[in-house]
MARKOLGU-496997 format. One record per residue (C-alpha): x, y, z. Coordinates in steps of 0.001 Angstrom, whole numbers, plus 500000, padded with zeros to 6 digits. Layout:
# residues N
XYZ...
This chain:
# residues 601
136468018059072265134508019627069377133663023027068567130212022752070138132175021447073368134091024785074087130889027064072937129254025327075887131484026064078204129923029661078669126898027729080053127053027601083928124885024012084077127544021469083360126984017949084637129534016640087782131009014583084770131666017426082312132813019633085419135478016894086592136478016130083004137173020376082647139016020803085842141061017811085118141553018846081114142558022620083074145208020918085438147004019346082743147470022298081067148809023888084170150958021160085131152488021528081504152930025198082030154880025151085087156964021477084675159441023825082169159949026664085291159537024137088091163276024498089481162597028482089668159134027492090896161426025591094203163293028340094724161009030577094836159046028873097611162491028419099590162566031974099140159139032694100575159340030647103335162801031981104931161482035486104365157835034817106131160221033288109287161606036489109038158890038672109482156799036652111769159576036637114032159488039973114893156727039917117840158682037256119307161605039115119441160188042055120557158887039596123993162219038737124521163537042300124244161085043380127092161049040959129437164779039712129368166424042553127488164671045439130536165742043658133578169197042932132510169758046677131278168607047692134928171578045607136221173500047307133408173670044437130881173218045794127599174045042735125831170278041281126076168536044058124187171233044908121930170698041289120552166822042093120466167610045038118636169884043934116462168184040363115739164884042305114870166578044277112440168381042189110728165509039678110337163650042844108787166791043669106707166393039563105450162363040098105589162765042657103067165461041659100846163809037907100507160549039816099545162210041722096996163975038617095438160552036991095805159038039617093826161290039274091310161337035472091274157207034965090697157340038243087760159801035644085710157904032231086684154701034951085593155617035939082364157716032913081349154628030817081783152120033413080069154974033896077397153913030385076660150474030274076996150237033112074627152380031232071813150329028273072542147193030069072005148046031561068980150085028344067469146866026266067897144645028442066605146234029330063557146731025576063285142877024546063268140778023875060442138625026159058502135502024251060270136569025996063757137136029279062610133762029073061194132012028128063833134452029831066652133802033849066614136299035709066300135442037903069159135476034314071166139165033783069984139900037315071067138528036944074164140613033942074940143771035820073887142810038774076140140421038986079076141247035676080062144584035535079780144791038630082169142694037238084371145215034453084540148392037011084707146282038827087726146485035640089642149729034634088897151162038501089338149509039271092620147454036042093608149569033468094265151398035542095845149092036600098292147797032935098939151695031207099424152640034522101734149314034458103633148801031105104273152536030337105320152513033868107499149194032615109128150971029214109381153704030632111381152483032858113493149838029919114979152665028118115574155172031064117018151635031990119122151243028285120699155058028280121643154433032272123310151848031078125148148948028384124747146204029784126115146248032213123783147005029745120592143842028108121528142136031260121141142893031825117701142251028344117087138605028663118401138751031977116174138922029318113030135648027792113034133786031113112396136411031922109709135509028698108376131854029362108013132315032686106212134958031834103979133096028988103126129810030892102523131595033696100692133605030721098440129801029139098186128660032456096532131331033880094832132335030726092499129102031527090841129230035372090413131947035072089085131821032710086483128586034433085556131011037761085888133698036251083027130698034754080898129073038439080803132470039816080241133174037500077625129917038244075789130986042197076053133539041795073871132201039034071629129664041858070449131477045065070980134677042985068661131836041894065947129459045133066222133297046832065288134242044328062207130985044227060633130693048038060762129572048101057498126388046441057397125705048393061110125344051546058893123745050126056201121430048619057674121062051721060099121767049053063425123441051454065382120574051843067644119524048037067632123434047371068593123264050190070788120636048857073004121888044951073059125292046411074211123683048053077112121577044709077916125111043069077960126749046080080420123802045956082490124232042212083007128049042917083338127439045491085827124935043848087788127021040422088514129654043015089492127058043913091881127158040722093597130150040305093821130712043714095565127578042874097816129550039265098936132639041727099629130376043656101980129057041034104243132920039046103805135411041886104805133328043131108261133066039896109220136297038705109440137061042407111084134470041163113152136150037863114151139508039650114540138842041658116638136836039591119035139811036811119085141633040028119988139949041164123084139366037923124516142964037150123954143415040355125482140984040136128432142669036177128870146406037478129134145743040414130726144621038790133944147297036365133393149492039065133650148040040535136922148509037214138371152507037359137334151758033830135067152522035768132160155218037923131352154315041394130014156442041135126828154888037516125849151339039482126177152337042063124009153885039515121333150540037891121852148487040726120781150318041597117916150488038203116578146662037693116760146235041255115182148783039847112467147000036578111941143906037789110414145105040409108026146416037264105205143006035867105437141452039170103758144340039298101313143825035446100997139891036195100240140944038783097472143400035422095952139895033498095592138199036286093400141802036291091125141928032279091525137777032286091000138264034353087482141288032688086038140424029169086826137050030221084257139467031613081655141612028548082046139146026519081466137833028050078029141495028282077260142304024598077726138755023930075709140431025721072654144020023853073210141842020529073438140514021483069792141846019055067655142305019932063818139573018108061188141925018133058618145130016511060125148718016774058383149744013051057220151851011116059263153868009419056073153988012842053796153934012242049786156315014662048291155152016456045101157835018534043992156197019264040391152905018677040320151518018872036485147775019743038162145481017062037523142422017200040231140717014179040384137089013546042686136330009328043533132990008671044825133306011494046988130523012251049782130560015161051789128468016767054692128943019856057244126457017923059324125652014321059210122052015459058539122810017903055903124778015998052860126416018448050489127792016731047653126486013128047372128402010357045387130898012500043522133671011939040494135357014433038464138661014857036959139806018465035795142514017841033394146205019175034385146215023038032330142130023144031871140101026711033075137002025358034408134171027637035148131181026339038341128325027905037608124755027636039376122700028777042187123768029995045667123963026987047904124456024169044681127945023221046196130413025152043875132232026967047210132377023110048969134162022108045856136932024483046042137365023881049537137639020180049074139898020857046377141772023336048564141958020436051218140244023635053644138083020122054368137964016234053588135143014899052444133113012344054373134103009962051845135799009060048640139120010857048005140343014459046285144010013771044930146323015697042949148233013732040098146898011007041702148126011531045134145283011898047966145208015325049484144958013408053012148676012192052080150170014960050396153133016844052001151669020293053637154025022309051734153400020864048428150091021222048999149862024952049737152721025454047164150369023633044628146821025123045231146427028866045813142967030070046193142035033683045660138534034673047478136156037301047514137275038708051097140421039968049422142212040430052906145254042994053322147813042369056128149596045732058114152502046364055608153287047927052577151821046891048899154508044999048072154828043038051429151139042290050469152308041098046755155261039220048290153177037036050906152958034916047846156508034174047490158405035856050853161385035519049465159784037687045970162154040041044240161032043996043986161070043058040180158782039616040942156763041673042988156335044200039750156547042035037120153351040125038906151587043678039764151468044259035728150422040928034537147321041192036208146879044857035764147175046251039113151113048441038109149122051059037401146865051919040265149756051219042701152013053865040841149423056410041909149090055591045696151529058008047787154373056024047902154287053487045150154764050090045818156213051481049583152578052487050646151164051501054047147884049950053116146795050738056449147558054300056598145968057098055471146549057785051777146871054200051710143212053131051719142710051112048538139213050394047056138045046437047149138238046257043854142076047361044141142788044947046742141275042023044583143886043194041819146734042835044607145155039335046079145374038405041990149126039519042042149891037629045279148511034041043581150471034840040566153774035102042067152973032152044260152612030427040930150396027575041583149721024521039158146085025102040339143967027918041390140278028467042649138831031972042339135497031815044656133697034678043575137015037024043188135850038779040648132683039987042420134332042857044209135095044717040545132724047059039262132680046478035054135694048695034116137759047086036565136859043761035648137469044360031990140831045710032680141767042894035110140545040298031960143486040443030295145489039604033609143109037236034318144207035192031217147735036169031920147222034147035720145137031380034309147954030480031778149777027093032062147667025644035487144822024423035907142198026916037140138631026502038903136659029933038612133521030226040419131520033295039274127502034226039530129232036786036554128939035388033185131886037501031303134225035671033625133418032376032555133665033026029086137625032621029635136847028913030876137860025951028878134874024106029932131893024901032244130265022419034728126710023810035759125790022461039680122643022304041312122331020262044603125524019280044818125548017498041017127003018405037628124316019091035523125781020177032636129503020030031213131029021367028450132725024545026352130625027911026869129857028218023381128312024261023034126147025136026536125077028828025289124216026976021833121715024806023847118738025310025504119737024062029140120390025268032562123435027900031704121764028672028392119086030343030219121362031555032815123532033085030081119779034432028313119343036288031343122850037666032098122921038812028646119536040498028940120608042282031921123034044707030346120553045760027851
């Protein structure tokens, strides 16, 4: 399915195709869930059902107590209701134990199966191209990783459990009732087709609220998770109001499906009260003339009662399963859309190994387009020599960042091939790829962990004096040594905050002890005010050394490191050649360079 597929499925107007193809896409992923715990899954329902015998056999034994157990203890035989007694509590004593085991039994089938879910959520995300992740929210992704897999641990922690034990206790007890006495069983059975009606009105009503229910809570958290990442711009823009108000439009809507779903509650639960306790008094009013005449036994009445006051209490437990069942069969749904997500840029099947890649990036008649209507690049060739600095310069949207993530393999292009040494990226080995090509953005991103852990994602396996060594060839030794604990600092703690321009210094340190053959800087130098870029110069040439580099800058001083310069507009090369022959003439980066250099006067 593609991206656009699982963003639709917050819409609530699928076709009967698209809804079949989702509940069928849904019940393959919980068939493959529960096919690893199935023999637990067996046991457990052997489990259930010899502990709901148990329990419903109470009332019966409680007849036979009364009107066997009585007479014969008048004629002194104790024997009778001593076996009542004892028989009805030791079928508690089993009731109870079972339940308990039960209990137990469904918390491990629970968690082993969200145990998995969760991996499998996380696995296949992390495993999807760049293209989802741009188009996916992140507050989306979150969603699926929280809210709805809750709502699917609520219905496997309490809801299944209260449809297997209802339905098999209101199994039994129909058929322990029919064997009491049939008058009676037909009763209850007569009692069913109102049930019917209102369950089926309240399932009618509810299915929709609550959809509508996860699709408002999943749009909380979409905007309360992006209003809290992009809290930057909130306050410098001064959104906190605007943000404030669309927040309360999405609790309001939140809060008044919510609503509905309360009301539907407060027509559902009287009613069946309502139905219970008329099957009640008519079965009442029935046996208790029965029992006047001497046709029924006083005990079998009794059992009678309590078995049709028994029968109806599942089917509100039963009713709370469908709002569980209702919510996680929505979250399911989006989750299964996300597992269905199939990567753009797939690993090869037959893997080229490139153990030592010299760094020549070639470009044949490459095409490439984010949409089929929108071409990026058109008919493309290039070859950066293995060891050259090459500089893309030009105007925001000319193609330079869809070049580095072609050459990054982050995408393929529509057409035409990107190789390395002469090896397609499509059929280059994964590892040799990302052991090849490091790129260093502007988003300089920090993971929880110390400094050096930061250095060392690199190289994992980094020495402390690696991790150093790299620090001071791109000049970032000394602003570390001044951070509380050195190299040991939490960058997430406080006293550990470090500046962007500081954590572009450590992303530079962690692609020069990955040591690539080539690197991309997009823009990484745009996060350093002037000092810090002329101090992180020198490192710069220090990390450019011996690989071929690709450095995409809107800042001129950066490219005047560059072995050669290719100037883009519209997706085409323009201009190529050494800084000083371009400066020298009077074309595109000429006057780009005019104007830089104008700037700082």
């Amino acid at each position: 399915m593609s991206v656009v597929g699982v963003e639709g499925e917050d819409r609530s107007d699928f076709t009967s195709v698209e809804s079949r193809q989702i509940r069928a896409r849904s019940l393959r992923l919980l068939g493959s869930l529960i096919r690893p715990v199935r023999p637990q899954v067996i046991l457990t329902m052997i489990v259930v059902v010899v502990s709901t015998a148990a329990q419903v056999a109470g009332p019966a034994l409680i007849a036979y107590g009364i009107d066997s157990g009585l007479p014969a203890l008048i004629r002194h035989d104790w024997f009778p209701l001593g076996l009542a007694v004892v028989a009805y509590l030791g079928t508690g004593v089993i009731g109870a134990v079972l339940i308990a085991w039960y209990t137990v039994l469904t918390a491990r089938i629970s968690q082993a199966i969200l145990f998995d879910l969760r991996k499998r959520v996380f696995r296949h995300t992390q495993r999807l191209s760049l293209e989802f992740h741009e188009k996916y929210t992140s507050g989306r992704i979150i969603a699926r990783q929280t809210s709805d897999l809750d709502a699917i641990r609520e219905l496997l922690d309490s809801g299944i459990n209260q449809l297997v034990q209802g339905a098999l206790y209101m199994a039994f007890i129909a058929i322990a009732l029919f064997s009491l006495d049939g008058v009676s069983g037909l009763v209850l059975l007569s009692s069913l087709v109102p049930l019917y009606f209102l369950t089926r009105w309240f399932q009618k009503h509810s299915q929709r609220y609550f959809r509508q229910s996860r699709t408002a809570s999943a749009k909380l958290i979409v905007h309360f998770v992006e209003t809290m990442t992009g809290i930057r711009a909130v306050k410098a823009f001064r959104k906190e109001k605007r943000n404030e108000a669309k927040f309360g439009e999405r609790v309001e809507d939140y809060r008044n499906t919510n609503s509905k779903v309360i009301q539907l509650f407060g027509i559902f639960d009287p009613g069946l009260v309502l139905i219970g306790n008329v099957a009640l008094a008519i079965v009442l009013l029935a046996g208790g003339l029965r029992v006047a005449s001497g046709s029924v036994a006083i005990g079998v009445l009794l059992a009678t009662l309590l078995y049709t006051r028994q029968f109806f209490a599942p089917a509100q437990e039963m009713a709370m399963f469908y709002n569980s069942y209702q919510s996680a069969a929505a979250a399911l749904e989006k989750i299964s859309g996300v597992l269905e997500e199939k990567p753009t840029v797939a690993d090869p099947t037959k893997p080229i190994a490139l153990w030592k890649a010299k760094g020549t990036v070639g470009f044949a008649g490459v095409t490439f387009a984010y949409r089929a209507d929108r071409v990026i690049l058109p008919t493309f060739d290039l070859t950066l020599q293995a060891g050259q600095t090459v500089a893309l310069v030009g105007s925001t949207g000319a193609g330079k960042s869809t070049l580095a993530k072609l050459i990054s393999r982050f995408y393929d292009p529509s057409e035409g091939t990107v190789s390395l040494d002469g090896v397609d990226l499509r059929q280059l080995h994964p590892k040799d790829l990302r052991r090849a090509i490091v790129m260093v953005t502007q988003e300089a991103y920090l993971f929880s962990g110390t400094v050096a852990d930061n250095i060392a994602l690199g190289k994992p396996d980094a020495t402390r004096a690696e991790i150093l060594s790299a620090a001071k060839a791109v000049g970032a030794h000394e602003f570390i040594e001044t951070l509380p604990n050195g190299y040991d600092t939490d960058v997430n703690k406080r006293g550990g905050r470090v500046s962007a321009g500081q954590r572009q210094l450590l992303s530079f340190a962690r692609a020069f002890i990955a040591d690539p053959v080539v690197l991309i800087l997009d823009e990484a130098t745009a996060s350093l005010d002037i000092p810090s870029e002329r101090l992180v110069q020198e490192g710069l040439q220090t990390l450019l050394a011996d690989r071929t580099a690709v450095i995409i800058a809107h800042r001129l001083s950066t490219v005047a490191i560059a072995d050669r310069v290719l100037v883009m507009e519209h997706g085409r090369i323009v201009e190529d050649g050494t800084p000083r022959d371009l400066i020298a003439g009077t074309g595109r980066f000429a006057q780009l360079h005019a104007a830089w250099r104008d700037s700082l006067i």
